[in-house]
C-alpha positions in Angstrom: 25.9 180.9 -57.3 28.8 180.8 -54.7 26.7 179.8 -52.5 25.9 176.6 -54.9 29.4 176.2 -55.5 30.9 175.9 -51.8 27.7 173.5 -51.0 28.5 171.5 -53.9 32.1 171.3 -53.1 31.7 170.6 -49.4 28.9 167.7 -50.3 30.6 166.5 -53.5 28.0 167.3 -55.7 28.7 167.3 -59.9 27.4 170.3 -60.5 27.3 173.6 -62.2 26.0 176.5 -60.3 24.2 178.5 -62.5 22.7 175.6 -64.8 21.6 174.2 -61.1 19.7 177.3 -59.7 18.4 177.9 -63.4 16.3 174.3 -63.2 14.6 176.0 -59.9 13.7 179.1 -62.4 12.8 177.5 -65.1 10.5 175.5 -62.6 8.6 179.0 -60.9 10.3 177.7 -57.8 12.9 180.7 -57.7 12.0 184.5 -58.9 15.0 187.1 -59.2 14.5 190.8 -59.3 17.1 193.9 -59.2 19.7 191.0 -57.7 17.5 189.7 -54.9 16.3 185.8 -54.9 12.7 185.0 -53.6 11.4 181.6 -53.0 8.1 181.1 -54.2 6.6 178.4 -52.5 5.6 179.9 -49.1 6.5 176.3 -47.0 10.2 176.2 -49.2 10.4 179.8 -48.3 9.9 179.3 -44.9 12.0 176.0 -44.4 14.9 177.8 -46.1 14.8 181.2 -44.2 14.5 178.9 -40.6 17.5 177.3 -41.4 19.3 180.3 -42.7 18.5 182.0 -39.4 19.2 179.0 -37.2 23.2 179.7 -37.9 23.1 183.2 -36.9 20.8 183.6 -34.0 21.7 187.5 -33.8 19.8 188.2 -37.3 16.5 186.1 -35.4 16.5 188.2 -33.0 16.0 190.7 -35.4 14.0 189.3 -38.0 10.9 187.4 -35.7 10.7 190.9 -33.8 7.8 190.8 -31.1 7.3 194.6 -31.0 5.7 194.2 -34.5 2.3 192.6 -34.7 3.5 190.7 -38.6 5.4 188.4 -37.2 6.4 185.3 -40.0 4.1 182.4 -37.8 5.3 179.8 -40.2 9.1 180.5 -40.2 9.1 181.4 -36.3 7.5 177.8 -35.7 10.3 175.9 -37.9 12.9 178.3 -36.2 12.0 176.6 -32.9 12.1 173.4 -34.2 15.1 173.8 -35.7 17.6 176.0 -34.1 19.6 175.5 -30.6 20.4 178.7 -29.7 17.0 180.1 -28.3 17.5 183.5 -27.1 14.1 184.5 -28.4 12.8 182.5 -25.8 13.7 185.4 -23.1 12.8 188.0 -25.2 9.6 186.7 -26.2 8.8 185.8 -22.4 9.0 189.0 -21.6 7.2 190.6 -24.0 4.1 188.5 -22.6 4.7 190.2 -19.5 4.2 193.6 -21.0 1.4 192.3 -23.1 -0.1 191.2 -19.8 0.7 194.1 -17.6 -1.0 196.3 -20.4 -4.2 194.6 -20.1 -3.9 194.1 -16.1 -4.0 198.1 -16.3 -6.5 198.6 -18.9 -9.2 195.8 -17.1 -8.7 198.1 -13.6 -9.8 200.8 -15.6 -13.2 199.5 -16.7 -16.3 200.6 -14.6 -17.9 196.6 -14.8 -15.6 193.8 -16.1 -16.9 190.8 -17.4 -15.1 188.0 -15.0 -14.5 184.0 -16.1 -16.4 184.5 -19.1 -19.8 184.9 -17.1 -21.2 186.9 -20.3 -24.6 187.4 -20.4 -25.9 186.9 -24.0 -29.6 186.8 -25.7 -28.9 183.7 -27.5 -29.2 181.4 -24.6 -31.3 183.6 -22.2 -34.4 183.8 -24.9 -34.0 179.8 -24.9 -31.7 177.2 -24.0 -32.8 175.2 -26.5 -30.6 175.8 -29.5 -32.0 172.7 -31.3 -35.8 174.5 -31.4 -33.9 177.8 -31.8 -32.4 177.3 -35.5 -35.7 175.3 -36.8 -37.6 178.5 -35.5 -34.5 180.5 -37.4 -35.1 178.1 -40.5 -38.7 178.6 -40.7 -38.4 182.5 -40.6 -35.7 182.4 -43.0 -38.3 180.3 -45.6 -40.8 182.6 -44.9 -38.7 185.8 -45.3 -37.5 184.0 -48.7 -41.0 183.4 -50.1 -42.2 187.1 -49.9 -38.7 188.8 -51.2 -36.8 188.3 -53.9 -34.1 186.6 -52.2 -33.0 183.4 -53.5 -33.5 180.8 -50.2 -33.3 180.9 -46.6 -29.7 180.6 -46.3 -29.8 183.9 -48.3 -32.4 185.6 -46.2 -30.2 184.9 -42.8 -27.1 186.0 -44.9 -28.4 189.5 -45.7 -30.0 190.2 -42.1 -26.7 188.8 -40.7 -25.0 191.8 -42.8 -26.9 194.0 -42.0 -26.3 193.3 -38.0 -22.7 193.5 -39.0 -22.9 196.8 -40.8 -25.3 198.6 -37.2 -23.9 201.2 -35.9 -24.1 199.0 -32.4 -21.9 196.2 -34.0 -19.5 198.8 -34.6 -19.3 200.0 -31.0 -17.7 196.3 -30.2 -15.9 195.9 -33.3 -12.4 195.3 -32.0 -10.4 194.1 -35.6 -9.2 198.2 -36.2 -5.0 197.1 -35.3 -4.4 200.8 -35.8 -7.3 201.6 -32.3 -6.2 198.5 -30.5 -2.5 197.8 -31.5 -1.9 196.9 -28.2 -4.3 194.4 -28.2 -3.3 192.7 -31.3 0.2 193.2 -30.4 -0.4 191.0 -27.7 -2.8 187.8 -29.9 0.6 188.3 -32.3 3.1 187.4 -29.1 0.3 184.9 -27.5 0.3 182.9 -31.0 4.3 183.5 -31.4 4.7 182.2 -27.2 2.4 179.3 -28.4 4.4 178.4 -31.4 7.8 178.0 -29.2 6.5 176.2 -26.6 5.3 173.9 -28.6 7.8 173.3 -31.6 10.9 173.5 -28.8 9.0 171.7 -26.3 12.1 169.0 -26.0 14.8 171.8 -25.9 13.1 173.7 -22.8 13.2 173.0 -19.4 10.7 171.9 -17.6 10.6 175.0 -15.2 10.6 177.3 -18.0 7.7 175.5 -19.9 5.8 176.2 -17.1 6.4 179.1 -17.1 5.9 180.2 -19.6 2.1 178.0 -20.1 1.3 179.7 -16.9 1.8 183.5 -18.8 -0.2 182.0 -21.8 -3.0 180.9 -20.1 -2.9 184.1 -18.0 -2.5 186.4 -21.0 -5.3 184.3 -22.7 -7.8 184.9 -20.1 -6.9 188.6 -19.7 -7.7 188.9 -23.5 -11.1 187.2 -23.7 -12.0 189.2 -20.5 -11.5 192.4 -22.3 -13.1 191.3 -25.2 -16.0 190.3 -23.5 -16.3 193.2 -21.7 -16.4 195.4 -25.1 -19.0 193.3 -26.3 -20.8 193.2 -22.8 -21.4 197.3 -24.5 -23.8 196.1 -27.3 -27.5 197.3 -27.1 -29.4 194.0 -28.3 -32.7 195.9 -28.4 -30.9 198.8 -31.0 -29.3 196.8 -32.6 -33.3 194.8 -33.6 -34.3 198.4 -34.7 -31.3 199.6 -36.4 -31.7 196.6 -38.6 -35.6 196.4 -38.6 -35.0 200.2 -39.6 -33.1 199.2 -42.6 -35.5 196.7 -43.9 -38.4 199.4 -43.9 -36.3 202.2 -45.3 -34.9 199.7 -48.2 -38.5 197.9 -48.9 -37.2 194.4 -48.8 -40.5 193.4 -47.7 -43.5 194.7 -49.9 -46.1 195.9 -48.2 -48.3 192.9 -49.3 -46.3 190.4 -48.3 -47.9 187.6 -45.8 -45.0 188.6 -43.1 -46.5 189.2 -39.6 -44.1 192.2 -38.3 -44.3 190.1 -35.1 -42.9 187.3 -36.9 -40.2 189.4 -38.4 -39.2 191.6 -35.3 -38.9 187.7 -33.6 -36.7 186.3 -36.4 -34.3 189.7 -36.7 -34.0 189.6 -32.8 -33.3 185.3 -33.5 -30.4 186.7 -35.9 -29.5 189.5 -33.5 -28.8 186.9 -30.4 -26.8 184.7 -32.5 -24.5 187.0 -34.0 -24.2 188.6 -30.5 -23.0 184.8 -29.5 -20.8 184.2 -32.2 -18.8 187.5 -32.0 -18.7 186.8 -27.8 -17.0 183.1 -28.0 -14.8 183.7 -31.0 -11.8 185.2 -28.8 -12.2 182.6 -26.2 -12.4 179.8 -29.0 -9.8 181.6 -30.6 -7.3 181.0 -27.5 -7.7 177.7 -27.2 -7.2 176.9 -30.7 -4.4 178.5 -30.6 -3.0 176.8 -27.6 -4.2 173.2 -29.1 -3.0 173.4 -32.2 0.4 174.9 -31.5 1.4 174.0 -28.8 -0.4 170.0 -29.9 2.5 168.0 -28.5 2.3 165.1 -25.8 5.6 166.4 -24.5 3.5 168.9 -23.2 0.9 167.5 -21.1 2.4 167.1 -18.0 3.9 170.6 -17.7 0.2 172.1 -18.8 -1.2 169.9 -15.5 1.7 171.5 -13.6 1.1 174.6 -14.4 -0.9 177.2 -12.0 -4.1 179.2 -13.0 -5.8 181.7 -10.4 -9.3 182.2 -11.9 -12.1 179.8 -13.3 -11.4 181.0 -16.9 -7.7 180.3 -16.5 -8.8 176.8 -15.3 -11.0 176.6 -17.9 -8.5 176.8 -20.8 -5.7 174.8 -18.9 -8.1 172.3 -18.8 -9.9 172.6 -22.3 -6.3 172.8 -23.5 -5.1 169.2 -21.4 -7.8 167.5 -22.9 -7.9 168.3 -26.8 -4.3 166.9 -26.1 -5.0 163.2 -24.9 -9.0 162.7 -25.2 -8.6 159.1 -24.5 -6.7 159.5 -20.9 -8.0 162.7 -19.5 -11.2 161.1 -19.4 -12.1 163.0 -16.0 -11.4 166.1 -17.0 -14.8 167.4 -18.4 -16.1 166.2 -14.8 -14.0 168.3 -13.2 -14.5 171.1 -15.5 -18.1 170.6 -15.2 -17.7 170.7 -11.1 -16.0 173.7 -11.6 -18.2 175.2 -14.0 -21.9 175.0 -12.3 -24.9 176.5 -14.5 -21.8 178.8 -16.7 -23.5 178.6 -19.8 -21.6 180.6 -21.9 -18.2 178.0 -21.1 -20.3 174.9 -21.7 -21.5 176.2 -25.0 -17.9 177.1 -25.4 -16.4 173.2 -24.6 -18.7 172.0 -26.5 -18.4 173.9 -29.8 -14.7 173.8 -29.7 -14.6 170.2 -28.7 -17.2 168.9 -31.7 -15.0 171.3 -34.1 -11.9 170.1 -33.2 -13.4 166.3 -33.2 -14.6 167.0 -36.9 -11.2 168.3 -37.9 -8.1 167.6 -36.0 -8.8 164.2 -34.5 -8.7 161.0 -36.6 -8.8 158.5 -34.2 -11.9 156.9 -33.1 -11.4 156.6 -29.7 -10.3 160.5 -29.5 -13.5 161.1 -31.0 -15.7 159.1 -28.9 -13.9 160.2 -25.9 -14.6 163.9 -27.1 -18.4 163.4 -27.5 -18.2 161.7 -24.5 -17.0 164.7 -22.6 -19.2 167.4 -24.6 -22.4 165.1 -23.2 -21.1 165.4 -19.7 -20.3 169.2 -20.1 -23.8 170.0 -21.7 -25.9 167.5 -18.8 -26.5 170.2 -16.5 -28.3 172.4 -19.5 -30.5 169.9 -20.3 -28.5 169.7 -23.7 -26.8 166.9 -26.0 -24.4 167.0 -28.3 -25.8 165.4 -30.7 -22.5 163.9 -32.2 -22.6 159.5 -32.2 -20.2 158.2 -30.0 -20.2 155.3 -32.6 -18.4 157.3 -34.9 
């Protein structure tokens, strides 16, 4: 209520304090408990608490803490935007050098590291042709449906899909335990928080400092989908097929006079096999670059991200990925380039051109963004003998 009271009487507001803050409880909008206020609309909540912190920069510090992987995304990013004092901007830089010299020393470590995403994955070795490979996925899944009692074939590649998940070999690359790899999502938590403040104080920085600081991103970025890849480079695809071949036997899902060729089953669990081997393998990679698109999404931007330096082809590959998603239209000769850069990589093509039809579907309204996106996923997926798929009419 004093707080109400000095606004009002600064602004020149008619009001009365508690009949004032009681319209926001009567509305749901405000919640008190044992003395203490909560907002309780999360966006209100956050706008408040950002502007609150902006006056005493000391209490930031404290509160958006970078040793803690809960960091509050949504007020950190109106912080930015907001506040002038940016000390948090040292802090958090340097916590992206630990996170980086932790995974420097961890990589060094490994026996065989998986290098510029050159991950080499069932899905696209059994067949290039991903087109022919879910209508061969569909057909096993109709089959598998008529002879079971499960409902359709969107249920049938649902259940084998849980049960790769549940393998005891999909559990010897699960990496989501934050208690066994704190470090490691210590380090997504600073990469998201790093990608939030460039992008939100992207005016307020100087240029040598946003470059510096894109540089450490797209370095930490890489280091992370380079140890992720080499966890998942540890999956055995042919135990995997009989752990979950196993558990169809042991559990009868298919009766034993059921028109289902074990050939034709062993060839649609090792279909279901590849692709969740695929999907689990790009997510970290698709993950970064999401990240750094959305977040950091500002054409203020762009020239410090062509500034900045990489040192590997993956580090190239996100600069550029993330360049792109920015201004579709201009960078036209980007995906060239890339494509130059990236010779027969299968695994990044597949990668462009799932995150670029994605982010075309959902983030980019313009027509010309869109065309110039399908555009670019063509030229990317030439070299496999592969198209998108996507009109560039639309």
């Amino acid at each position: 209520e004093e707080y109400v009271r000095v606004f009002a009487s600064e602004i020149g507001f008619d009001i009365t304090p508690k009949s004032f803050i009681g319209l926001y409880e009567d509305a749901g909008v405000l919640n008190f408990d044992n003395g203490h206020a909560d907002i309780t609309i999360p966006v209100m909540r956050s706008y408040m608490l950002a502007k609150g912190l902006r006056k005493y920069p000391d209490i930031a510090v404290k509160y958006f803490d970078f040793s803690n992987i809960n960091v509050d995304f949504n007020t950190l990013d109106l912080y930015c935007e907001f506040a002038d004092d940016l000390t948090i901007f040292g802090i958090l830089e340097k916590s992206l050098d630990h996170s980086i010299g932790y995974f420097e020393k961890k990589i060094s470590e490994y026996d065989e590291v998986v290098h510029d995403g050159a991950a080499e994955l069932h899905w696209y070795e059994k067949n290039i042709d991903l087109k022919r490979s879910m209508e061969k996925l569909t057909k096993h899944a109709e089959k598998l449906a008529s002879t079971t009692n499960l409902v359709d074939e969107k249920q049938a590649r649902l259940d084998l899909q849980n049960r790769v998940s549940k393998s005891k070999q999909a559990q010897t690359v699960d990496y989501s335990d934050k208690e066994k790899y704190v470090h490691e999502h210590l380090a997504v938590s600073r990469f998201t928080s790093a990608s939030l403040l460039v992008g939100a104080a992207a005016e307020k920085i100087s240029e040598p400092k946003k470059i510096s600081v894109i540089e450490k991103l797209i370095k930490l970025g890489d280091l992370i989908v380079t140890d992720i890849l080499t966890i998942c480079s540890q999956f055995d695809f042919d135990q995997a097929v009989d752990e979950v071949l196993q558990s169809i036997i042991e559990q009868n899902l298919i009766p034993t006079d059921a028109e289902f060729e074990s050939e034709d089953l062993r060839d649609f669990v090792e279909l279901i096999v590849s692709e969740w081997e695929y999907r689990k393998a790009t997510f970290p990679l698709l993950f970064i670059i999401s990240v750094l698109s959305e977040s950091g999404r500002t054409n203020v931007l762009l020239s410090s991200i062509k500034k900045a330096g990489t040192k590997t082809k993956l580090q190239k590959f996100i600069r550029e990925t993330w360049a792109f998603d920015m201004s579709p239209e201009t960078e036209t000769e980007t995906p060239r380039s890339l494509s130059k850069m990236m010779t027969r990589d299968v695994f990044l093509r597949l990668a462009f051109a799932t995150f670029g039809i994605n982010r075309s579907y959902w983030y980019h309204g313009k027509k010309r963004s869109k065309q110039a996106i399908a555009s670019a996923v063509d030229v990317i997926l030439k070299p496999l003998a592969l198209k998108s798929g996507v009109s560039q009419k639309d």
